[in-house]
C-alpha positions in Angstrom: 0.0 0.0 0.0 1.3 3.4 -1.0 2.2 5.8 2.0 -1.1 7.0 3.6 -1.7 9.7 6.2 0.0 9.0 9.6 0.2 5.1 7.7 -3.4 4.0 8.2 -3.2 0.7 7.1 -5.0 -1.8 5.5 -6.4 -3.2 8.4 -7.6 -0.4 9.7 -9.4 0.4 6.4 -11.1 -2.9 6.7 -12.1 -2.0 10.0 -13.5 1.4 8.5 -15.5 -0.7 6.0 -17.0 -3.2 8.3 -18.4 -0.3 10.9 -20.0 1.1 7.7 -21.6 -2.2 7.3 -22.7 -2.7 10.6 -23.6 1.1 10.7 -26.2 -0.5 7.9 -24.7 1.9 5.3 -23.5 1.2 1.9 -19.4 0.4 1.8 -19.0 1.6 -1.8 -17.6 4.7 -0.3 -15.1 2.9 2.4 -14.1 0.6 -0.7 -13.2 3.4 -2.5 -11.8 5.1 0.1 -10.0 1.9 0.6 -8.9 1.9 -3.3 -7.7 5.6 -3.4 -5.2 5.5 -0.3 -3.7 2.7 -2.4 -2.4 5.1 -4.6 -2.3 8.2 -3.1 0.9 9.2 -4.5 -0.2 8.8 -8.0 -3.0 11.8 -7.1 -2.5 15.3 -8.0 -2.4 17.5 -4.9 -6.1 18.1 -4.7 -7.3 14.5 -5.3 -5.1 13.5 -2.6 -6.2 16.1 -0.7 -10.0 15.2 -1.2 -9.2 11.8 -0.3 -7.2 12.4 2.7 -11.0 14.4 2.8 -13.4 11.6 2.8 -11.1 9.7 5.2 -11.1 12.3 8.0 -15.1 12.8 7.8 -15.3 8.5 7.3 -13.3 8.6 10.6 -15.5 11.1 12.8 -18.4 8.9 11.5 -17.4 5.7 12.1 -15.5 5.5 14.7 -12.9 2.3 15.0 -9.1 2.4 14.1 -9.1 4.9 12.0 -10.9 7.3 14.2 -7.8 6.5 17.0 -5.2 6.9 14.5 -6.9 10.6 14.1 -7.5 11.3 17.4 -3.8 10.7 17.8 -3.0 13.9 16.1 -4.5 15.8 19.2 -4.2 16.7 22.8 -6.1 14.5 24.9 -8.6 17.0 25.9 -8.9 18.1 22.6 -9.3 14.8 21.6 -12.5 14.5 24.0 -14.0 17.3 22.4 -13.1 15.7 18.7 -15.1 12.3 20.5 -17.7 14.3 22.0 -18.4 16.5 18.5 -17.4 13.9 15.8 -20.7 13.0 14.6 -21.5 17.0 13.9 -18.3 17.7 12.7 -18.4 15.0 10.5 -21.4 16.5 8.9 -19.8 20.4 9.2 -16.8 19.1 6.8 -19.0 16.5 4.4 -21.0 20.2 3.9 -18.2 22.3 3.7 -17.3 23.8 0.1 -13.5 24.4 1.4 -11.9 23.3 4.4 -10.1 26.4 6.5 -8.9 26.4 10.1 -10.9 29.9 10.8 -14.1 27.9 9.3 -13.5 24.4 11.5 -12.5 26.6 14.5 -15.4 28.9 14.3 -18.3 26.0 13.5 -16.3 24.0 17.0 -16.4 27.0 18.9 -19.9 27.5 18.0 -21.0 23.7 19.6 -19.0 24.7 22.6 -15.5 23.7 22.2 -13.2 26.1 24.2 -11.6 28.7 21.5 -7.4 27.3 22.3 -9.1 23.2 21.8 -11.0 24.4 18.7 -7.9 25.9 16.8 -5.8 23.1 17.8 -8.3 20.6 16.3 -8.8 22.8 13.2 -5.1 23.1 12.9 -4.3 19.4 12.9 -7.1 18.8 10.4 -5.6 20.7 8.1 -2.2 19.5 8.4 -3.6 16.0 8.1 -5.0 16.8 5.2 -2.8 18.8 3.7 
């Protein structure tokens, strides 16, 4: 598998899948998902960007390995806040047009997340994803 973001794996991705599937929702995305980390470095910038994308919101949705490989990326009460939030801001970024750390920091702020945990989160999304 071709280097992926902070080297999910290919276990993890099947564990992404099969929460989708007992989440009851179609794994055609995760597959893909799956598919386009496998070549990641054949992507133009913005592909890979998208995709790196899809697997940050897929985290925050799903939960499982994945989700603990992100959560890794932040304090650990800024992580609480990522757990406590993830279903909404999962929803915020699948909505979102462009990503921007003013715009994650603002929406977080906005459900409650202290302003210095908010820009920290927003921050490391953005570095994940490039």
């Amino acid at each position: 598998m071709s280097e992926v973001p902070g080297n999910v794996t290919t276990a993890d991705l099947d564990d992404l899948v099969e929460r989708m599937r007992e989440a009851g929702h179609d794994t055609a995305e995760g597959e893909e998902l799956r598919a386009a980390l496998a070549r990641l470095d054949e992507l133009p910038p913005a592909q890979a960007a998208g995709v790196k994308r899809q697997l940050v919101v897929a985290a925050l949705r799903y939960g499982g390995k994945v989700l603990a490989w992100l959560l890794r990326h932040f304090s650990q009460q800024a992580a609480e806040y990522v757990l406590r939030h993830s279903q909404r801001l999962a929803d915020f970024l699948d909505r979102a047009e462009s990503w921007a750390v003013e715009k994650i920091a603002q929406f977080l702020e906005g459900c409650g997340v202290p302003s210095n945990h908010a820009w920290e989160i927003a921050r490391a999304i953005m570095a994940i994803v490039g």
